[in-house]
C-alpha atoms as a printed R data frame, in Angstrom:
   type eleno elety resid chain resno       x       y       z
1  ATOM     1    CA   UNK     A     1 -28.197 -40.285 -44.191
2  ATOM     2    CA   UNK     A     2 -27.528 -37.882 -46.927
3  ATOM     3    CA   UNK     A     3 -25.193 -35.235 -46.271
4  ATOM     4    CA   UNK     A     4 -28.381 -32.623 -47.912
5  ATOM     5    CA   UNK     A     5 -30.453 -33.711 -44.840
6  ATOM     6    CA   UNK     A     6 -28.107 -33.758 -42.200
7  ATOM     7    CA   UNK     A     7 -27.238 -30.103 -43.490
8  ATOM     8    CA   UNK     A     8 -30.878 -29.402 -43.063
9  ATOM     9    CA   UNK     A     9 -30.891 -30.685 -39.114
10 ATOM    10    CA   UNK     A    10 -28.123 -28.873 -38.694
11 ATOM    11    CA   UNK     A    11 -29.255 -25.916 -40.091
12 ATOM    12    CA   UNK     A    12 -32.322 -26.112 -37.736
13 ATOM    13    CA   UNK     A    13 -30.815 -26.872 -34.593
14 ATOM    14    CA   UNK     A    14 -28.178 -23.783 -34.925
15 ATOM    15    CA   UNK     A    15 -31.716 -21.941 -35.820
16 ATOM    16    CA   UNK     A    16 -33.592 -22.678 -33.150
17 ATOM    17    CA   UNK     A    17 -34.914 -20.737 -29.999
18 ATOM    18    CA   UNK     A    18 -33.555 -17.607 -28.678
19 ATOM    19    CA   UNK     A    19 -29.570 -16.539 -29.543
20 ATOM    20    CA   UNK     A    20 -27.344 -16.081 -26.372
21 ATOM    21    CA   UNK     A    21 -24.872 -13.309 -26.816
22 ATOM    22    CA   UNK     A    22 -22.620 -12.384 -24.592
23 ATOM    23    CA   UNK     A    23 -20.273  -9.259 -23.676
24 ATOM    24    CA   UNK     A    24 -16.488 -10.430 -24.586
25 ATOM    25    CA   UNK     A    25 -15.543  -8.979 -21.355
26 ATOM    26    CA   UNK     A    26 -18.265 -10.862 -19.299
27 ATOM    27    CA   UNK     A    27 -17.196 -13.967 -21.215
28 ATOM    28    CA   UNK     A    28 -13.731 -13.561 -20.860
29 ATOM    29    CA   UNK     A    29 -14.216 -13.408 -16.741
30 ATOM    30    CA   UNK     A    30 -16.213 -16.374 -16.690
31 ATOM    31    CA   UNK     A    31 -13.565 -18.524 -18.099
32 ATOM    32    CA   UNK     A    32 -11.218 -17.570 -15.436
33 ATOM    33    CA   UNK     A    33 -10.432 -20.361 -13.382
34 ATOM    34    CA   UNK     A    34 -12.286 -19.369  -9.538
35 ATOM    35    CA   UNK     A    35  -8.868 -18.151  -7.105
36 ATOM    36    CA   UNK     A    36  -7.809 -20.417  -4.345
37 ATOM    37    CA   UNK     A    37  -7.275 -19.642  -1.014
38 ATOM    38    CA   UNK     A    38  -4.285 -22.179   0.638
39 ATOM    39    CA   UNK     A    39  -4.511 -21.664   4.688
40 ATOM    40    CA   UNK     A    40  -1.503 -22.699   7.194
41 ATOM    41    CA   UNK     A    41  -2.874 -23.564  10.528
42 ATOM    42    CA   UNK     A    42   0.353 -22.128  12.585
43 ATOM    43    CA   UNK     A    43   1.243 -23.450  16.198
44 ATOM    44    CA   UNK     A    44   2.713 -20.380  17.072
45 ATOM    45    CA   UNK     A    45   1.545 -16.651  16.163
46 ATOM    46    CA   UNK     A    46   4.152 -14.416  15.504
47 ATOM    47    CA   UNK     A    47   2.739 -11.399  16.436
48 ATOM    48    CA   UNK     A    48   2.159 -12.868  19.867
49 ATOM    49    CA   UNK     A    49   5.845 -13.391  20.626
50 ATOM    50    CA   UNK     A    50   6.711 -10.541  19.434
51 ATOM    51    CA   UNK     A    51   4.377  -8.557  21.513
52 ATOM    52    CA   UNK     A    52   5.666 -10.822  24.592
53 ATOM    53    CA   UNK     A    53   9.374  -9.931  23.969
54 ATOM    54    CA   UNK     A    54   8.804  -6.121  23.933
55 ATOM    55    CA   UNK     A    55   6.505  -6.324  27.002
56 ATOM    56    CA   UNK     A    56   9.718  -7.946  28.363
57 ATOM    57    CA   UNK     A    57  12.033  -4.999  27.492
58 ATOM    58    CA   UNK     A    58   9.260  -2.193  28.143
59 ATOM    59    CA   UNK     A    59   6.731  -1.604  30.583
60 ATOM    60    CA   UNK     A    60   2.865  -0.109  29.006
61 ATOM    61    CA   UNK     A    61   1.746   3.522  30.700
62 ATOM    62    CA   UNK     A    62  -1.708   2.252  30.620
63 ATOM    63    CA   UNK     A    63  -3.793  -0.820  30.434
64 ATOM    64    CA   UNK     A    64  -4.703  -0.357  26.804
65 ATOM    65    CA   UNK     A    65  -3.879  -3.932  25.568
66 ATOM    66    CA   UNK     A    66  -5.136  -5.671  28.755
67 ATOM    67    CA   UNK     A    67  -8.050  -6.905  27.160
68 ATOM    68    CA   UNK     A    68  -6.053  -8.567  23.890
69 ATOM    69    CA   UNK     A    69  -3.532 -10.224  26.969
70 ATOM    70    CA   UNK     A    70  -6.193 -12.087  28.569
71 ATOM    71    CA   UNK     A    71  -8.152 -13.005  25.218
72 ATOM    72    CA   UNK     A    72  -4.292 -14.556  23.965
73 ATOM    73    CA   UNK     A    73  -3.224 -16.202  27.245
74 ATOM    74    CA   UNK     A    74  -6.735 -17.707  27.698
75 ATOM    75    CA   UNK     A    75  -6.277 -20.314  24.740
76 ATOM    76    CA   UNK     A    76  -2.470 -21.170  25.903
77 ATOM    77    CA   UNK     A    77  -3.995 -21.948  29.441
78 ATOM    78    CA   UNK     A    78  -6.372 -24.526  28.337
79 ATOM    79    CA   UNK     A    79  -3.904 -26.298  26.218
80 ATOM    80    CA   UNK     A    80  -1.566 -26.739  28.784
81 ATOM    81    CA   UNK     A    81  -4.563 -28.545  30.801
């Protein structure tokens, strides 16, 4: 091929149909690479044992946190099963 024709198709192809044009800004966010979430499955909660260990030192006026005691001691009970 002649480099006159090949100028021609290329002329015609970068010619063609409809021009896309984006926003730089709206560009610029889809080339960000997606964010990626890394999750530790933990044995032990934290905030479990350290509610335990002031329940040991203090005593609650009501039963406020009842509820959350039996939803947290209901999992440790059926793995010791």
């Amino acid at each position: 091929m002649d480099s006159k024709k090949i100028e021609e198709e290329l002329i015609q192809k970068l010619t063609e149909g409809e021009m896309h044009s984006e926003e730089p800004d709206e560009a610029a966010v889809k080339k960000l690479p997606y964010p990626t979430e890394i999750r530790i499955q933990a044995q032990i909660d934290p905030v479990v044992d350290e509610t335990r260990k002031f329940r040991q030192m203090a005593r609650e006026v009501d039963d406020r946190y009842a509820k959350y005691d039996s939803l947290v001691n209901e999992p440790s009970k059926q793995e010791n099963d």
